[in-house]
BAVO-779225 format. One line per 4 residues: for each residue x, y, z of N, C-alpha, C. Coordinates in steps of 0.05 Angstrom, whole numbers, plus 5000, padded with zeros to 4 digits. Atoms other than C-alpha are relative to their C-alpha. Example, Ala and Ser with C-alpha at 12.3 -4.5 7.8 and 13.67 -1.06 7.14 Angstrom:
BAVO-779225
5018:4976:5000:5246:4910:5156:5018:5024:5000  4984:4976:4999:5273:4979:5143:4985:5022:5014
***
This chain:
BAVO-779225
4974:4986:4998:2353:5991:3471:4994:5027:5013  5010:4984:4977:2342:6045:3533:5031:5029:4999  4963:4983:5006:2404:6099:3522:4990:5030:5012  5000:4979:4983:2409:6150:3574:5011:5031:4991
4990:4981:5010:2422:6226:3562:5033:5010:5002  4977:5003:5000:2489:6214:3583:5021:4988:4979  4979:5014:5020:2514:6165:3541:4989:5002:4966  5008:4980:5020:2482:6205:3485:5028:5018:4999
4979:4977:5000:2533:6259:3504:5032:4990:5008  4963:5008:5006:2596:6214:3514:4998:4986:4973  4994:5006:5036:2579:6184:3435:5001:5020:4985  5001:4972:5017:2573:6262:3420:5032:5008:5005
4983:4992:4996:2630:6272:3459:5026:4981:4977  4983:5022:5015:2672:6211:3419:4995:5006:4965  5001:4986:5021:2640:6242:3353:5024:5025:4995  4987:4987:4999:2673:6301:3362:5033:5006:4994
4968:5001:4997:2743:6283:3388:5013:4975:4978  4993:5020:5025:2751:6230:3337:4994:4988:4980  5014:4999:5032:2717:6248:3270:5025:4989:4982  4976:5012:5022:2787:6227:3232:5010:4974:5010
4995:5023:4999:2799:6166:3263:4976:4978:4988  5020:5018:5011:2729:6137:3252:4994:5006:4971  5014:5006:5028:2717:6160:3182:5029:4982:4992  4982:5020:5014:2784:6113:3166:4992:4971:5010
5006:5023:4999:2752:6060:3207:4974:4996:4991  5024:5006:5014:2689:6056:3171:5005:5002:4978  4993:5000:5025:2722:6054:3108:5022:4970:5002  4993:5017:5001:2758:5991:3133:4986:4974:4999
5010:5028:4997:2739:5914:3119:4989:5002:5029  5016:4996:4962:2685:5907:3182:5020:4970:5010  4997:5020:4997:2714:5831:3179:5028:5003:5019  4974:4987:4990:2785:5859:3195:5004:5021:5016
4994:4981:4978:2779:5902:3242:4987:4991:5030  5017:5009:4970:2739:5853:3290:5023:4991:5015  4972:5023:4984:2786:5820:3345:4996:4972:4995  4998:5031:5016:2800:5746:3332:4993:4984:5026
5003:5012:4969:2775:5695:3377:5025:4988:5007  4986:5010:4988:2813:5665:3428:5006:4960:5005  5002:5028:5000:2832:5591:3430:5019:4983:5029  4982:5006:4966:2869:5545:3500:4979:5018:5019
5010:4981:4976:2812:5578:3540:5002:4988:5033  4997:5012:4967:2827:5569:3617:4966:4994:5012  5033:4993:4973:2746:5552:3656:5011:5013:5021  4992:4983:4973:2752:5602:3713:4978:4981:5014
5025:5007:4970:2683:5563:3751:4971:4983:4976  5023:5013:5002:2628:5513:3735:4980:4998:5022  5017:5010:4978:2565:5503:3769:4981:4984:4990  5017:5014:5007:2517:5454:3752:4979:4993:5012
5034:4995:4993:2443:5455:3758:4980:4980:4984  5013:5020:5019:2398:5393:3738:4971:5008:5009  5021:4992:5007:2328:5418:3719:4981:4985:4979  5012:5013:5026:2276:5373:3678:5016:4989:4985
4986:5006:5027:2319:5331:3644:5015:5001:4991  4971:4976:5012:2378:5380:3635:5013:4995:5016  4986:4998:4981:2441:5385:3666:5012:5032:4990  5003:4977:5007:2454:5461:3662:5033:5002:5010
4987:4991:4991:2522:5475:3666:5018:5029:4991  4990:4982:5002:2552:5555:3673:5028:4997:5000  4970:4995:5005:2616:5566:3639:5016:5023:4994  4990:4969:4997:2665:5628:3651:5027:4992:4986
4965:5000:5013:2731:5625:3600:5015:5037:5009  4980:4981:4993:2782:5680:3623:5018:5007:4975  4976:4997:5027:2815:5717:3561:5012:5028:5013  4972:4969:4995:2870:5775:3569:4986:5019:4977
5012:4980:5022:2835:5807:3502:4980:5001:5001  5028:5000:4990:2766:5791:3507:4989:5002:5021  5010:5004:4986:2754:5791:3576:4988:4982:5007  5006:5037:4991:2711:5737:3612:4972:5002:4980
5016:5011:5015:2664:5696:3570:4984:4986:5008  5019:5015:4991:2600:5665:3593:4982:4992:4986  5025:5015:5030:2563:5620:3564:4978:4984:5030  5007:5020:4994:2507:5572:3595:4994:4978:4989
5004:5025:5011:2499:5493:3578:4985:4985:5000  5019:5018:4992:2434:5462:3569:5011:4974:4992  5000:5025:5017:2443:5385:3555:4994:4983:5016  5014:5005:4986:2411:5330:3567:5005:4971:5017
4989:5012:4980:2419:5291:3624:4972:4968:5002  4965:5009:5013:2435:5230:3615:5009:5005:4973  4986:5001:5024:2479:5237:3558:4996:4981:4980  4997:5023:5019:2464:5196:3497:5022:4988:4983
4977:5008:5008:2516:5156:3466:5002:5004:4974  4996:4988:5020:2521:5197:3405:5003:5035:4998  4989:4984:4989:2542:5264:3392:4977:5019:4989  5028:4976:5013:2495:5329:3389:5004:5023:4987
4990:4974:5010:2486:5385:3350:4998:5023:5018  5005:4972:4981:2499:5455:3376:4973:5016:4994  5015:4971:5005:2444:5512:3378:5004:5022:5019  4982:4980:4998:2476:5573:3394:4983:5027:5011
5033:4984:5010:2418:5623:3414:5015:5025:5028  4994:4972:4994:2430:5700:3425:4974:5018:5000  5033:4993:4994:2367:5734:3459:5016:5035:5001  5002:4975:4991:2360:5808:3484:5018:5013:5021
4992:5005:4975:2412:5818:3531:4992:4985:5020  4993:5014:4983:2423:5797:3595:5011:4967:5002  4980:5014:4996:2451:5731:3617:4994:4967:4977  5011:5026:5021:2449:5654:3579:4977:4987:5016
5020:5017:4995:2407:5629:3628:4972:5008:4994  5032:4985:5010:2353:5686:3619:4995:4993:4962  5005:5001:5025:2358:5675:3546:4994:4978:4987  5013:5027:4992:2345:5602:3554:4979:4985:5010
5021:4995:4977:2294:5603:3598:4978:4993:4990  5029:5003:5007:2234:5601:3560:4998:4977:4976  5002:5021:5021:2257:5543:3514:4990:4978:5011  5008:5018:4998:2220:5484:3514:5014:4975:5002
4984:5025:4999:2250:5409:3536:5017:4995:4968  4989:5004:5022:2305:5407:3482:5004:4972:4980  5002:5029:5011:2306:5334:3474:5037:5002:4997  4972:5021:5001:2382:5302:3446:5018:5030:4986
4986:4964:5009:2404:5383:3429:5019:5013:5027  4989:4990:4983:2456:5417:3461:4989:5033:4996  5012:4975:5000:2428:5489:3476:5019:5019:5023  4981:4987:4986:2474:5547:3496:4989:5031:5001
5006:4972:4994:2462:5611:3523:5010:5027:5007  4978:4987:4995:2505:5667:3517:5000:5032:5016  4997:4973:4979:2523:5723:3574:5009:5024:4987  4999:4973:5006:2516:5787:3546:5028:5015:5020
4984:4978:4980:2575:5838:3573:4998:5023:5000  5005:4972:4994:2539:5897:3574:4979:5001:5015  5021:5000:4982:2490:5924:3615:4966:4995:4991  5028:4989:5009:2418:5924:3614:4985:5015:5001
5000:4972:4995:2416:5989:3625:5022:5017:5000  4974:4989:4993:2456:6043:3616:4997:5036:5006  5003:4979:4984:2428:6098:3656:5018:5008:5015  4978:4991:4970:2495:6100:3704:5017:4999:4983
4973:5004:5005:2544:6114:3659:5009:5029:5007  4995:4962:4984:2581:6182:3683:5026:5008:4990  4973:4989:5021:2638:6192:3637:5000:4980:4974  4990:5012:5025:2671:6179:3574:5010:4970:5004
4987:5032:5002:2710:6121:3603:4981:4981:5002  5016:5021:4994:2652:6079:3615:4987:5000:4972  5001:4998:5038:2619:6101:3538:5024:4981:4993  4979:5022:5012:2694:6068:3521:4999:4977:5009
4995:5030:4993:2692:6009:3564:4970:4988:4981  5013:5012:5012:2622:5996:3530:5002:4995:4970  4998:4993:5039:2647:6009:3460:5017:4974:4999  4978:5031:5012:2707:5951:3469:4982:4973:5004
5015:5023:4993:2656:5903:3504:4985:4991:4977  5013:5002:5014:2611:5908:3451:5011:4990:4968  4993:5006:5027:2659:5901:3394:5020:4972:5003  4984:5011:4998:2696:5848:3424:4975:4970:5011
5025:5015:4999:2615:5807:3430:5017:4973:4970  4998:5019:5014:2638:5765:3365:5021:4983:5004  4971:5018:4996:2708:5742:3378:4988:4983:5035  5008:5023:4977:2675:5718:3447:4984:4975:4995
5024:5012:5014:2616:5688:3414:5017:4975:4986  4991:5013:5019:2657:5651:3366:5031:4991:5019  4986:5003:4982:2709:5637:3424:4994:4974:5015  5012:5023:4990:2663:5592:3458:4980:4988:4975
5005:5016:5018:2635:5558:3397:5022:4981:4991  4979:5019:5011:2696:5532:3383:5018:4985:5020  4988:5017:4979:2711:5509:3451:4975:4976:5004  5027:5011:4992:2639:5478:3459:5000:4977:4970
4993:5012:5029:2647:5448:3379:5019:4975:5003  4967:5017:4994:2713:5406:3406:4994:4980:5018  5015:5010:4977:2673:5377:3465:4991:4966:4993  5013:5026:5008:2659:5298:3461:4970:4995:4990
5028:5009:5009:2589:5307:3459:4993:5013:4985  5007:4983:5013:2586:5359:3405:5004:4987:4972  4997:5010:5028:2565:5341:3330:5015:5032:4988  4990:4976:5017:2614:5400:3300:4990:5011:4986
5012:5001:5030:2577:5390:3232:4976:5017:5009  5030:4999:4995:2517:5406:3265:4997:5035:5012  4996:4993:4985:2527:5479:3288:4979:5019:4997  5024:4983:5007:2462:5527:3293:5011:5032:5007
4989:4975:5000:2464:5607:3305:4980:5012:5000  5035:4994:5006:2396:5630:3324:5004:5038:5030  4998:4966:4991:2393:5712:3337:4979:5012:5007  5018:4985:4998:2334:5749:3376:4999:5026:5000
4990:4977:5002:2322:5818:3367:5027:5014:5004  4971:4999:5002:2390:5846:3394:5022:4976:4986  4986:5019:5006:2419:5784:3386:5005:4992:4968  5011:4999:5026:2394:5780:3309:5023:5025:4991
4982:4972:5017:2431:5854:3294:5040:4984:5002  4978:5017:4992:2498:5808:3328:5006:4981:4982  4993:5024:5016:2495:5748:3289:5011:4998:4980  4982:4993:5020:2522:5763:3226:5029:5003:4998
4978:4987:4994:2586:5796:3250:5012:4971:5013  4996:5012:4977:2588:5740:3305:5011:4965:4980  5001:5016:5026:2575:5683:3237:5028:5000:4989  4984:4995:5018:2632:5711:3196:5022:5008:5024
4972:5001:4993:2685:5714:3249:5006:4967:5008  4995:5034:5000:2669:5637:3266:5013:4988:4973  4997:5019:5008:2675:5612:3206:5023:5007:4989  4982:4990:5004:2733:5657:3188:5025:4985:5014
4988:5010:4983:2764:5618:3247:4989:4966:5003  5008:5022:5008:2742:5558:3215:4982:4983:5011  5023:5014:4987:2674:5536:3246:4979:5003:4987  5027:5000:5016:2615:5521:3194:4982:5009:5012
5028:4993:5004:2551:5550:3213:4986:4991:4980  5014:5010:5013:2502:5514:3184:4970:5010:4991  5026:4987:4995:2433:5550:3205:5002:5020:5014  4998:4974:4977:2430:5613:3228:4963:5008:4994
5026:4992:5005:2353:5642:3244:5016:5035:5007  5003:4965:4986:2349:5728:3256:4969:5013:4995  5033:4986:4998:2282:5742:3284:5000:5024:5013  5001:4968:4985:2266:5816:3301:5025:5022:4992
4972:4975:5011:2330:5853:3269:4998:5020:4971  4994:4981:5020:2349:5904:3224:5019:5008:4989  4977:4989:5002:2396:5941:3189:4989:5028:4981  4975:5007:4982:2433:5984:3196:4987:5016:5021
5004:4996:4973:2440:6000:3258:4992:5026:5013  5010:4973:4995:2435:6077:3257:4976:5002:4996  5032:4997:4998:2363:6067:3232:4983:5004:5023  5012:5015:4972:2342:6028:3292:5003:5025:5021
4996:4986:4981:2376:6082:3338:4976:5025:4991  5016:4975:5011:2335:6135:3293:4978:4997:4999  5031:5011:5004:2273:6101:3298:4992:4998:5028  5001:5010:4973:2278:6085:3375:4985:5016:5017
5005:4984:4989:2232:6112:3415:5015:5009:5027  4987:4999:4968:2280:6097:3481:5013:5017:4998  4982:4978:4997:2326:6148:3460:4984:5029:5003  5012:4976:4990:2324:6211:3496:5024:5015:4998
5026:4988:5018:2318:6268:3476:5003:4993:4971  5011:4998:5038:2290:6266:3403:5024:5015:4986  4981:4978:5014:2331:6320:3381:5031:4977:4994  4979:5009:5000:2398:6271:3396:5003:4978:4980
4995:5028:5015:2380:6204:3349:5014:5006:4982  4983:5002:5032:2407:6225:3291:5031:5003:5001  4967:5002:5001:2467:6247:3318:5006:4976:5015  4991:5027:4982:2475:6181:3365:4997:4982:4974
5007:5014:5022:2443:6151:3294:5036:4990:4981  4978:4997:5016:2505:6171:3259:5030:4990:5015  4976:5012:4993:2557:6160:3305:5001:4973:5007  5002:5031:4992:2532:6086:3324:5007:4984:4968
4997:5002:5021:2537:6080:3249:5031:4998:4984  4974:4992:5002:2615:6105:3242:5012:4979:5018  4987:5022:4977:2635:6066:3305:5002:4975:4999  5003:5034:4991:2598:6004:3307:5007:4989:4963
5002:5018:5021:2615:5993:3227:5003:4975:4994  4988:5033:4993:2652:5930:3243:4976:4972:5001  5018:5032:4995:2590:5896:3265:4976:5009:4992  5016:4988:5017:2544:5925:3213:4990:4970:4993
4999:5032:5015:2503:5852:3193:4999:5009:4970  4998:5009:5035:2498:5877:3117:5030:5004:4999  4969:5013:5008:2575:5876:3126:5006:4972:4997  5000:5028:4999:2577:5810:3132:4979:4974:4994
5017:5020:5012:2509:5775:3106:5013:4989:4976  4994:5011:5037:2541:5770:3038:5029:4980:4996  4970:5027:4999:2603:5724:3059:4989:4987:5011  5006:5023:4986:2562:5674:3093:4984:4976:4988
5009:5030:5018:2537:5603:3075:4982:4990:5011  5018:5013:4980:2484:5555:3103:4972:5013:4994  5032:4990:4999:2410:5567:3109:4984:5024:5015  5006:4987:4987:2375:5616:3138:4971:5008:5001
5033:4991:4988:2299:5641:3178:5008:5024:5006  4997:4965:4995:2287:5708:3173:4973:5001:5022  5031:5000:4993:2226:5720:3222:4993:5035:5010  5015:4965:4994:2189:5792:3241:4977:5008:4999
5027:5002:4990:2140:5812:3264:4985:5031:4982  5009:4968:5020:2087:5865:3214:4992:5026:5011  5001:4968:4990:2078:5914:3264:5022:5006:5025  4981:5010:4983:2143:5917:3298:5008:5027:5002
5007:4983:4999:2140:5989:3324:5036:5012:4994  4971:4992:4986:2221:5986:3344:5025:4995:4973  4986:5000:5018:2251:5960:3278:4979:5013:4968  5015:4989:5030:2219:6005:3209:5000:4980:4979
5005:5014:5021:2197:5967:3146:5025:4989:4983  4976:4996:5022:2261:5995:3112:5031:4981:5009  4979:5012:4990:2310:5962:3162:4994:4977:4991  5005:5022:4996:2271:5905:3164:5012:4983:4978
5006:5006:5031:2271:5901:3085:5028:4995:4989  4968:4998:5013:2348:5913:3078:5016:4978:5015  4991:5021:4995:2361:5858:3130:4994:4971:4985  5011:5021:5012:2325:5801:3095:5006:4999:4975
4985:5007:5029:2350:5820:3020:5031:4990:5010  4961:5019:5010:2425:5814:3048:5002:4980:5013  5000:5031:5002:2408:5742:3071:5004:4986:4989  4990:5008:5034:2439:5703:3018:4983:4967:5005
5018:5018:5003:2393:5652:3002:5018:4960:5001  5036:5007:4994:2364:5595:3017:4993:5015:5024  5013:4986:4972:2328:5628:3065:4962:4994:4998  5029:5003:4988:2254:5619:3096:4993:5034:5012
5003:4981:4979:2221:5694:3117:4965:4988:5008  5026:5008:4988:2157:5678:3161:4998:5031:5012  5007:4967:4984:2120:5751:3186:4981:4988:5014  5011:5011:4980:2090:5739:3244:4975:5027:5005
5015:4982:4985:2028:5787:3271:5005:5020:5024  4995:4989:4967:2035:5840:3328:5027:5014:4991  4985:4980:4993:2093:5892:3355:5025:4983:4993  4983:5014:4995:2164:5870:3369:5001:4969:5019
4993:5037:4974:2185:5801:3408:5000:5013:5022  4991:4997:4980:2191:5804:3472:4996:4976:5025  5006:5021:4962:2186:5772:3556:4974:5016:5012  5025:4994:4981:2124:5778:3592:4979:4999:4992
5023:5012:5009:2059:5761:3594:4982:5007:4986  5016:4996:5029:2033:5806:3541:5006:4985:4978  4985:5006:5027:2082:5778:3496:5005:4964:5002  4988:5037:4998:2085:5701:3518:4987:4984:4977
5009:5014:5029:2036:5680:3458:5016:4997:4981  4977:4984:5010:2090:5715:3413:5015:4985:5003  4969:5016:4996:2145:5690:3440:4999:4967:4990  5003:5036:5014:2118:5610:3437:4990:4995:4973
4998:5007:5027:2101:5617:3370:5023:5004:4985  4967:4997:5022:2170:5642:3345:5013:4980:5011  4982:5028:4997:2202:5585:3386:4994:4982:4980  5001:5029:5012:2163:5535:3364:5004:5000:4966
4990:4998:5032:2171:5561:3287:5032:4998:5004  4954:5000:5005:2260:5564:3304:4996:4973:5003  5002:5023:5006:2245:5496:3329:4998:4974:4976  4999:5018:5023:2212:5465:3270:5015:5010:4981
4991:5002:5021:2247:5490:3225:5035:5003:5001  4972:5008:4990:2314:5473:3261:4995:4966:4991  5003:5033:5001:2286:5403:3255:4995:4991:4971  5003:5008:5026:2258:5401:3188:5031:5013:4986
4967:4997:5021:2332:5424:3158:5022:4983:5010  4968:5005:4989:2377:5379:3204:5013:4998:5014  4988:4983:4988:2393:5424:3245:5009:4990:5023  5014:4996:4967:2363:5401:3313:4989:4965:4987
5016:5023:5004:2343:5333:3327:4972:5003:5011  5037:4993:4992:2265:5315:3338:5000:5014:5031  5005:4981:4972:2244:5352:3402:4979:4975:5006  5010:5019:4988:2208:5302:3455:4972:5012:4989
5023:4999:4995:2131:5298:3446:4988:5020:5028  5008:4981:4972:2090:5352:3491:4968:4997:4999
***
């Protein structure tokens, strides 16, 4: 999480000008104050891309409240004449296909990849209005999320029953919020994993080395804290059902012990935590060991609960 000295000083600036509005919204239900997903979604554009096996197809829904919604669609080509379960998988920003990308032949799994709508950077923001446009994008991540789950859930080839919810670092702090407006909107989650997260969220900002300058975390700490309450995950760990993988890594420079510690108690059990060796998760070829061992642990243990059918032989 990279946060420029700018948009330091438009969350100082939004501190400021609206200390009485946010201390009444952080005193409200986070559940109730999220936006609701959208249902009748129009496709604005498909493209389809057959790769190994897969038929990859990019899907854009058009909402008036949420904005546009992108998902990508691994599945596997040909279609088997039975129906599959979902797995749902929320990486580090950027888009579904990058967040897809490094998964292994899924076998009889539908695998979805969801388009972040923020940047991956946010060095160019140059006013308040752009701080605001990122504040609705971001709070308006679960009602999308849970938007296209329940268009993708409805789908001939989709086992409903079957629906996974697997969160990587960013994606992990997401899932919770993202969990409890699905099923609020009547869509079981069955398995959710959250590898690499924390709570709450001001920690993380206070712990971060990306934020610049030093002097600013605490106050960006605090107001990401006030703002983002809504999608706080210990707001919402403690209304959720289903199983859950906690995973993290023991020297994970980017999330502290204490976050780590306070995400994994409000996991409401059953739950699996596996600690893995080494820094945070990440992409690239320091981190590719890393990374294929946390797959292949979401894997099996998508498979050994249910979740996920067997995965082809490799």
């Amino acid at each position: 999480m990279k946060i420029g000295r700018s948009i330091v000083m438009a969350f100082a600036l939004m501190v400021g000008a609206g200390s009485g509005a946010a201390l009444w919204l952080d005193h409200r239900d986070a559940l109730s104050s999220l936006p609701r997903p959208q249902h009748a979604l129009a496709i604005d554009r498909t493209t389809l891309v057959y790769r190994d096996r897969r038929r990859l197809e990019h899907i854009v829904f058009k909402t008036v409240a949420l904005g546009e919604i992108g998902v990508m669609v691994s599945l596997p080509d040909p279609l088997p004449d039975r129906k599959l379960p979902l797995v749902i998988v929320l990486g580090g920003l950027g888009s579904g296909e990058d967040n897809i990308g490094d998964l292994p032949d899924a076998g009889d799994n539908v695998i979805v990849g969801y388009d972040w709508p923020i940047p991956l950077r946010f060095d160019d923001f140059r006013s308040l209005t752009h701080a605001l446009g990122l504040y609705r994008a971001v709070m308006a991540i679960p009602a999308q999320v849970a938007s296209a789950i329940d268009f993708l859930a409805s789908q001939p080839w989709a086992d409903d029953q079957r629906i996974s919810l697997l969160g990587y670092s960013l994606g992990a702090l997401a899932a919770p919020a993202i969990e409890d407006v699905a099923e609020r909107d009547g869509r079981n989650i069955g398995w959710t994993i959250l590898a690499y997260g924390g709570a709450p969220l001001g920690e993380l900002v206070a712990a971060s080395p990306h934020v610049r300058p030093r002097w600013a975390r605490p106050i960006l700490a605090s107001a990401v804290d006030v703002f983002f309450h809504p999608l706080q995950p210990t707001e919402h760990l403690a209304r959720l059902s289903g199983q859950f993988l906690i995973l993290e890594g023991r020297g994970d420079a980017l999330i502290p012990e204490s976050a780590r510690a306070r995400l994994r108690d409000a996991a409401p059990a059953p739950k699996t935590i596996v600690a893995f060796e080494g820094d945070h998760m990440g992409v690239g070829s320091k981190k590719a060991a890393l990374l294929q061992r946390i797959i292949a642990a979401s894997a099996a243990w998508l498979v050994e609960k249910g979740a996920a059918n067997p995965l082809p032989a490799r």
